[in-house]
Backbone as ProteinMPNN parsed JSONL, in Angstrom:
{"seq_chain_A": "XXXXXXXXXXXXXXXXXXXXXXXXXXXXXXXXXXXXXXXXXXXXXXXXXXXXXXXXXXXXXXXXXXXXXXXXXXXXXXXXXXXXXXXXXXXXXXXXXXXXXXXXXXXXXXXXXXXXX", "coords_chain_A": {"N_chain_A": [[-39.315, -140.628, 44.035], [-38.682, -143.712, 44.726], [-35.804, -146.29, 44.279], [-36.583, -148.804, 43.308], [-39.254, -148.451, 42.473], [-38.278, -146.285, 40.721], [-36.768, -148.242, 38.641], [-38.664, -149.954, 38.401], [-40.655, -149.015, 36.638], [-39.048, -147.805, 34.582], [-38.269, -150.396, 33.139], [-40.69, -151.047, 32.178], [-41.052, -149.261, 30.421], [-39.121, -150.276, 28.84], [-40.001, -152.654, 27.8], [-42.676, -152.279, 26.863], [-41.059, -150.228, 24.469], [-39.198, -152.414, 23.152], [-41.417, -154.435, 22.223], [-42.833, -152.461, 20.914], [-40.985, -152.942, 18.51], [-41.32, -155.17, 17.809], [-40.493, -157.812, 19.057], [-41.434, -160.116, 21.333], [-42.901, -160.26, 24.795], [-41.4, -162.515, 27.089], [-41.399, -162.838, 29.793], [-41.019, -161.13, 33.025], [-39.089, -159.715, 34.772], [-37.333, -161.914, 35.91], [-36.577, -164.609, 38.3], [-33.877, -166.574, 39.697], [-32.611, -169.211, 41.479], [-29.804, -168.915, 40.587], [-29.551, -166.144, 39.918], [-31.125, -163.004, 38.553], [-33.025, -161.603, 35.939], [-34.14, -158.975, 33.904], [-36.319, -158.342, 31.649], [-37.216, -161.288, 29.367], [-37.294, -162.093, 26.095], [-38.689, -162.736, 22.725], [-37.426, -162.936, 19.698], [-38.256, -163.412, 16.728], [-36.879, -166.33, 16.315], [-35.337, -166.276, 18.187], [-33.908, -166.379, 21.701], [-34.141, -163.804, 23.716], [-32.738, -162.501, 26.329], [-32.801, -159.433, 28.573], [-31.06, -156.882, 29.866], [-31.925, -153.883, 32.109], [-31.298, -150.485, 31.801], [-31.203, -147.449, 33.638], [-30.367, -144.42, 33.194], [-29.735, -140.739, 35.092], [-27.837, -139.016, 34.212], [-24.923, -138.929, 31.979], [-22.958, -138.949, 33.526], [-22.14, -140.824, 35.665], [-21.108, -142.911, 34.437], [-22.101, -144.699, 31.043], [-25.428, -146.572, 30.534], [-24.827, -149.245, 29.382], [-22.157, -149.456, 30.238], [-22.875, -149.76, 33.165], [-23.503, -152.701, 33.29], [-21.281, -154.896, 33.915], [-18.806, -157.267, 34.172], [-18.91, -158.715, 35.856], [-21.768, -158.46, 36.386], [-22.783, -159.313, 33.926], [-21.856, -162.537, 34.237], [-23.784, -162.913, 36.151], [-26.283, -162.336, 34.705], [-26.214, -164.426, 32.453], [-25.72, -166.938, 34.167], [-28.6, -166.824, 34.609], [-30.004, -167.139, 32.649], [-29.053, -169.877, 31.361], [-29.947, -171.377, 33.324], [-32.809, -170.646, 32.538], [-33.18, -171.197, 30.406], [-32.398, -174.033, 30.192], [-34.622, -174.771, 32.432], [-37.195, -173.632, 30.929], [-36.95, -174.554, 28.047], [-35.658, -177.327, 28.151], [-33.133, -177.267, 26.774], [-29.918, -176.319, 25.896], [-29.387, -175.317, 23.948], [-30.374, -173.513, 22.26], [-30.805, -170.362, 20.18], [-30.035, -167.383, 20.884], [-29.53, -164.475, 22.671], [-27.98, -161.613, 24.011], [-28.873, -158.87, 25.345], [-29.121, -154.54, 25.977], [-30.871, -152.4, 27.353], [-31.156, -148.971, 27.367], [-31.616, -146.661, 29.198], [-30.829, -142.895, 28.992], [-31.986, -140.373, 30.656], [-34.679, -139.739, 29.402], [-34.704, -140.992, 26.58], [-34.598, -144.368, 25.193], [-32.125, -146.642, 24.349], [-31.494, -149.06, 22.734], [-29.276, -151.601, 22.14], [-28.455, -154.322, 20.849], [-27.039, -157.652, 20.802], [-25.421, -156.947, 23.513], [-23.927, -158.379, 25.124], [-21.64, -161.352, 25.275], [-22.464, -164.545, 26.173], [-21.387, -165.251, 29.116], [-20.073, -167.66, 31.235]], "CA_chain_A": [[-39.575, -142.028, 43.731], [-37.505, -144.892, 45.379], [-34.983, -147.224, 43.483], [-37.336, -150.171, 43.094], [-40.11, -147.816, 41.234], [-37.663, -145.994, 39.296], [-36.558, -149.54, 38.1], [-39.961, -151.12, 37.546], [-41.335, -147.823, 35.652], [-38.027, -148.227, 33.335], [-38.444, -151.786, 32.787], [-42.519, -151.311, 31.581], [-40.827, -148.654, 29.288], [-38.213, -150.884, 28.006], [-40.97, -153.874, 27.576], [-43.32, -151.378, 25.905], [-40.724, -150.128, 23.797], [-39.217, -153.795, 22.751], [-42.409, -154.623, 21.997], [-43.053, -151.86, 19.421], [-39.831, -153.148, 17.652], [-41.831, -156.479, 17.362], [-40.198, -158.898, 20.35], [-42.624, -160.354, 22.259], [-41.841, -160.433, 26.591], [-41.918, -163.789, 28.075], [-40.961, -162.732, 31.165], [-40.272, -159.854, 32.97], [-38.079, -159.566, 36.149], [-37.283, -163.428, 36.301], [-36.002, -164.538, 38.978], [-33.918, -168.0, 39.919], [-31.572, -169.354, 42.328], [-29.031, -168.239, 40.188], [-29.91, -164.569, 39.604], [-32.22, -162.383, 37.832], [-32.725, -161.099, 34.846], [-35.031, -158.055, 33.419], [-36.768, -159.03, 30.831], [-37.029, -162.546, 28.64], [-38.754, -161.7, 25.063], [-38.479, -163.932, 22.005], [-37.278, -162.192, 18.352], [-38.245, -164.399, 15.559], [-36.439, -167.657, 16.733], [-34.238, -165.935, 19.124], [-34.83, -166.043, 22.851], [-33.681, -162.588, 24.294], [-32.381, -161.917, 28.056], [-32.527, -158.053, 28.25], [-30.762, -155.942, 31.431], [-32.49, -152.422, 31.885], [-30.357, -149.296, 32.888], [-31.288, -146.114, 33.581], [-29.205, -143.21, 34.027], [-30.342, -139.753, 35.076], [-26.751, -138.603, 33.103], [-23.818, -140.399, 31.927], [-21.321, -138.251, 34.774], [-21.284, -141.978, 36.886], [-21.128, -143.684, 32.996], [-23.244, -144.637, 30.621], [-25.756, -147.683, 30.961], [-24.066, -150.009, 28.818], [-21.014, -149.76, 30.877], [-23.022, -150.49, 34.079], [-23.596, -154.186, 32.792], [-19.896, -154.873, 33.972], [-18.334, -158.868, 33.83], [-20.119, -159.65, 37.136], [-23.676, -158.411, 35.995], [-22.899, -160.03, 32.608], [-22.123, -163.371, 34.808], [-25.279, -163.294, 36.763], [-26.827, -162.718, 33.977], [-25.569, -165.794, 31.864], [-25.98, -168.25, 35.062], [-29.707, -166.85, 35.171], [-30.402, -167.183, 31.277], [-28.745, -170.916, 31.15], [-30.771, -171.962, 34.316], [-33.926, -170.426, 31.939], [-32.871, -172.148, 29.291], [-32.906, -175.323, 31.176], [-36.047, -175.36, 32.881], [-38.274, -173.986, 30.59], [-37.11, -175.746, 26.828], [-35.088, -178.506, 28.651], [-31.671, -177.535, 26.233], [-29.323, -174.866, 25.93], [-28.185, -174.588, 22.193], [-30.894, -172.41, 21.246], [-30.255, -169.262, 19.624], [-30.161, -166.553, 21.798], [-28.656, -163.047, 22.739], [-28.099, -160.731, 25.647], [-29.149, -157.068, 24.757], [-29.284, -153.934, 26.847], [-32.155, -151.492, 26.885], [-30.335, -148.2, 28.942], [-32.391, -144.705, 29.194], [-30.6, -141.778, 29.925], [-32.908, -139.267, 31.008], [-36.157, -140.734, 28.92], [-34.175, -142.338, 25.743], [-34.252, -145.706, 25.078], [-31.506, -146.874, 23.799], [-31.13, -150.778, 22.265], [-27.562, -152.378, 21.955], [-28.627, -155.929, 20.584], [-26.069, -158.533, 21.097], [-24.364, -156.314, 24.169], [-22.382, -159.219, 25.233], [-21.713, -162.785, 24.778], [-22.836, -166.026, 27.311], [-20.205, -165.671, 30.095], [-19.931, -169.003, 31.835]], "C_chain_A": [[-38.37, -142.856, 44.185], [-36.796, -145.538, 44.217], [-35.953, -147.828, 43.129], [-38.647, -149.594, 41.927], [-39.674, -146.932, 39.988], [-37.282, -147.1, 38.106], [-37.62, -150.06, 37.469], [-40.588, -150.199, 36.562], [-40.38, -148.14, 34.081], [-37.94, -149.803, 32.541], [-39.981, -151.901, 32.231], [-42.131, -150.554, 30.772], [-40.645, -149.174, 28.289], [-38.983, -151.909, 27.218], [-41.681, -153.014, 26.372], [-42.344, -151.255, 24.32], [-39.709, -151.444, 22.524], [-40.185, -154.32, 21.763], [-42.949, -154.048, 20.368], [-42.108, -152.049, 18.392], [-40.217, -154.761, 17.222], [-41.492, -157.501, 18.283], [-41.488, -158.944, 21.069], [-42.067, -160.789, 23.775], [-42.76, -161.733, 26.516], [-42.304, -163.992, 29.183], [-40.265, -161.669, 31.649], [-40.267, -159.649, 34.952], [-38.216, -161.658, 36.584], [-36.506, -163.568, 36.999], [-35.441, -165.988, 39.355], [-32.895, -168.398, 40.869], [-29.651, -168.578, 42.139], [-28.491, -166.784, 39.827], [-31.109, -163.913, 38.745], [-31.969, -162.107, 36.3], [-33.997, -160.138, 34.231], [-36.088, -158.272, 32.675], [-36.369, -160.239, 30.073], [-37.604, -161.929, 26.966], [-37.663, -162.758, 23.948], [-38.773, -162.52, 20.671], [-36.977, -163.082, 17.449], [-38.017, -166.198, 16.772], [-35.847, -167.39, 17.871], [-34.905, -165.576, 20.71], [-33.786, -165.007, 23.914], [-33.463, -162.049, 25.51], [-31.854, -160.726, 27.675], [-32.529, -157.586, 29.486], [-31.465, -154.791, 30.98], [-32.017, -151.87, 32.898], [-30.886, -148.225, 32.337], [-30.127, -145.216, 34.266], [-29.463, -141.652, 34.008], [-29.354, -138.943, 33.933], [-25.722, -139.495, 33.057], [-22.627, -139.642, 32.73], [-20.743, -139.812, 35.036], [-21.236, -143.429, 35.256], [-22.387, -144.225, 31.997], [-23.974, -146.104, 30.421], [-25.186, -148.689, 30.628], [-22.892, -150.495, 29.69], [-21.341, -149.895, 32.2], [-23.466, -152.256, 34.241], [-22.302, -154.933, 32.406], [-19.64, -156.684, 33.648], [-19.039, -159.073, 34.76], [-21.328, -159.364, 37.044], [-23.638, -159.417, 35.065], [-22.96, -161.648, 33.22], [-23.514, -163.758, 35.36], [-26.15, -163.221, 35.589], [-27.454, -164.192, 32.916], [-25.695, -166.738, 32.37], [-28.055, -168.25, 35.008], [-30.192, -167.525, 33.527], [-29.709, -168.887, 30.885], [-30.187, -171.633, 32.134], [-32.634, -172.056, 33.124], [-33.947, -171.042, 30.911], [-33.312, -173.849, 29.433], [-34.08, -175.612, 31.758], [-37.235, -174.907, 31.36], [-38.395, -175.012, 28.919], [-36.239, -177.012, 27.083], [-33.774, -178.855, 27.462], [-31.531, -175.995, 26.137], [-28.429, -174.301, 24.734], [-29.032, -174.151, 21.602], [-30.747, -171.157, 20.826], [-31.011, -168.32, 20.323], [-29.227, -165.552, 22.228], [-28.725, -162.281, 23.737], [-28.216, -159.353, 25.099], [-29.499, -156.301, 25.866], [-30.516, -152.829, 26.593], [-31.37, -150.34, 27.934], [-31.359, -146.894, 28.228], [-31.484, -144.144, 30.166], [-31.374, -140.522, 29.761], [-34.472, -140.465, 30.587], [-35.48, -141.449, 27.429], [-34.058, -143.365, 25.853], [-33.143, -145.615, 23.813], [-30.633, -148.303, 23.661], [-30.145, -150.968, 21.842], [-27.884, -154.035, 22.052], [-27.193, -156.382, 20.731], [-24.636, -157.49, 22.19], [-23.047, -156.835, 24.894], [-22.43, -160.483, 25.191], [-22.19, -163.547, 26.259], [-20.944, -165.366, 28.093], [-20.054, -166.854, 31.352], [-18.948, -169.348, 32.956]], "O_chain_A": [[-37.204, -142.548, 43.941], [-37.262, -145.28, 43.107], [-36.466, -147.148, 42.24], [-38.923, -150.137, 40.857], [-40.186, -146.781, 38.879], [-37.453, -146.887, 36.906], [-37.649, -150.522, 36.329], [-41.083, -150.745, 35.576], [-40.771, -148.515, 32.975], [-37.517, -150.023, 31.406], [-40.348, -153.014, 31.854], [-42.788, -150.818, 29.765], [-41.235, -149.062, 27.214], [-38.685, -152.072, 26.035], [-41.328, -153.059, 25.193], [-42.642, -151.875, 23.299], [-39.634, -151.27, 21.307], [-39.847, -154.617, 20.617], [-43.264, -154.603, 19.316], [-42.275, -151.409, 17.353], [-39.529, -155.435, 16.455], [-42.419, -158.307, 18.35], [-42.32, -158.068, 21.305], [-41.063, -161.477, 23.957], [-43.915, -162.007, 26.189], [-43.106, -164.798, 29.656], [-39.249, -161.202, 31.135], [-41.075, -159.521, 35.871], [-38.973, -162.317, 37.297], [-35.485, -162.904, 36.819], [-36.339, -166.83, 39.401], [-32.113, -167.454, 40.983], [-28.806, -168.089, 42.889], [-27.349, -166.423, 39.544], [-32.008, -164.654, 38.346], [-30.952, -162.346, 35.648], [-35.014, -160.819, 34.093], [-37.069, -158.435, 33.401], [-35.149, -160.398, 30.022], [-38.569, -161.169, 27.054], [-36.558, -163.273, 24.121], [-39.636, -161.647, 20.584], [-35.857, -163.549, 17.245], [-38.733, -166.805, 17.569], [-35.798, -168.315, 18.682], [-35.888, -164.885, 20.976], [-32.907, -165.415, 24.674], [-34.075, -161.011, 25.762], [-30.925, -160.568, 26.883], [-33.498, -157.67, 30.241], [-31.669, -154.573, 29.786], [-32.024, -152.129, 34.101], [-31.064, -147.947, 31.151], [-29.403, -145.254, 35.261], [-29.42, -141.164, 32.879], [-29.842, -138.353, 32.969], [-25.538, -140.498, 33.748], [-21.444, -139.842, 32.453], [-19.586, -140.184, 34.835], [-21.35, -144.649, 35.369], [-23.559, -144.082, 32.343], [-23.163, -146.981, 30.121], [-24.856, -149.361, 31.606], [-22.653, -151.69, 29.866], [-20.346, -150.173, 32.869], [-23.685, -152.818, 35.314], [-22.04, -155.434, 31.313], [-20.394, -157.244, 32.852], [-20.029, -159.758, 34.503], [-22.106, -160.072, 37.683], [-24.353, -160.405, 35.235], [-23.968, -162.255, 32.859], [-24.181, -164.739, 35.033], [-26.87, -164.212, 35.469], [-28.56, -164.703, 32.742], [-25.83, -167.73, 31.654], [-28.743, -169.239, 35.256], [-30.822, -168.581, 33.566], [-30.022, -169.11, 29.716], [-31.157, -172.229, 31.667], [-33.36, -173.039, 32.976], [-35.035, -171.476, 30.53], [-34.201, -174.546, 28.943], [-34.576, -176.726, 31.59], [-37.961, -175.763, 30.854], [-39.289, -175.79, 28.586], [-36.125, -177.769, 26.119], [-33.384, -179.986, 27.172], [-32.273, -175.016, 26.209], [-27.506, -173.51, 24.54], [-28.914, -174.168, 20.376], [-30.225, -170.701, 21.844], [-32.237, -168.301, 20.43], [-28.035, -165.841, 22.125], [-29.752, -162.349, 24.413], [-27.368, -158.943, 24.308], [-30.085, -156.867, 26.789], [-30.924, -152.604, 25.454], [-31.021, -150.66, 29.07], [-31.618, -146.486, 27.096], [-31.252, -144.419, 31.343], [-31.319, -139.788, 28.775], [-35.005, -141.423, 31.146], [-35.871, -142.599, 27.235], [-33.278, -143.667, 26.756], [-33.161, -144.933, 22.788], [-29.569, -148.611, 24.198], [-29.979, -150.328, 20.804], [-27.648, -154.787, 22.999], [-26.264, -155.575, 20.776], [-23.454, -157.331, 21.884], [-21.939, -156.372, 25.164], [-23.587, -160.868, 25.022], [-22.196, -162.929, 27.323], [-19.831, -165.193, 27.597], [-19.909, -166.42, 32.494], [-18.895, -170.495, 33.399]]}, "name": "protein", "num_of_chains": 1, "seq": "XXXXXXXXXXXXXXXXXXXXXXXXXXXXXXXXXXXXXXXXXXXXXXXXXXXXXXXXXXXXXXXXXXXXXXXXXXXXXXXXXXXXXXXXXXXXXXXXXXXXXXXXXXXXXXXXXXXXX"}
């Protein structure tokens, strides 16, 4: 299986499994001038930009720690931009969380890092 289907398979996991934890997806692989972002989903009030890493083992580290300061950036420019277009402000309450499988685990790290600007 190529990159791009290992990715989108792990990302219908992560959604799935999200999902059964009660979040609902908004949006999934959004994409904007500014960058991407994996999933969108909304928890309670909270509107949730979630990266998804897989890792066959943690030898080359473990997912968490591939969501370095410059992912976390792109992230943060893509999740303001989303912010902006679709509720037209950006002080709503909201969190960056990682979804990482190694091997077939999911494994959720809510609030994995702050807005980096």
């Amino acid at each position: 299986m190529n990159k791009r289907k290992v990715g989108g398979y792990y990302e219908e996991q992560a959604a799935l499994f999200l999902e059964k934890q009660g979040l609902v997806i908004q949006e999934r692989n959004f994409r904007c001038k500014m960058g991407e972002v994996d999933l969108i989903a909304k928890d309670g009030a909270a509107v949730v930009f979630v990266e998804v890493k897989y890792r066959f083992s943690e030898k080359a580290g473990t997912p968490l720690e591939a969501v370095d300061k410059k992912k976390q950036k792109i992230i943060s420019r893509a999740a303001l931009w989303y912010l902006t277009v679709h509720f037209h402000r950006v002080d709503l309450p909201c969190r960056f969380d990682v979804v990482g499988f190694v091997k077939e685990k999911p494994v959720w790290i809510k609030n994995a890092f702050d807005f980096c600007g």
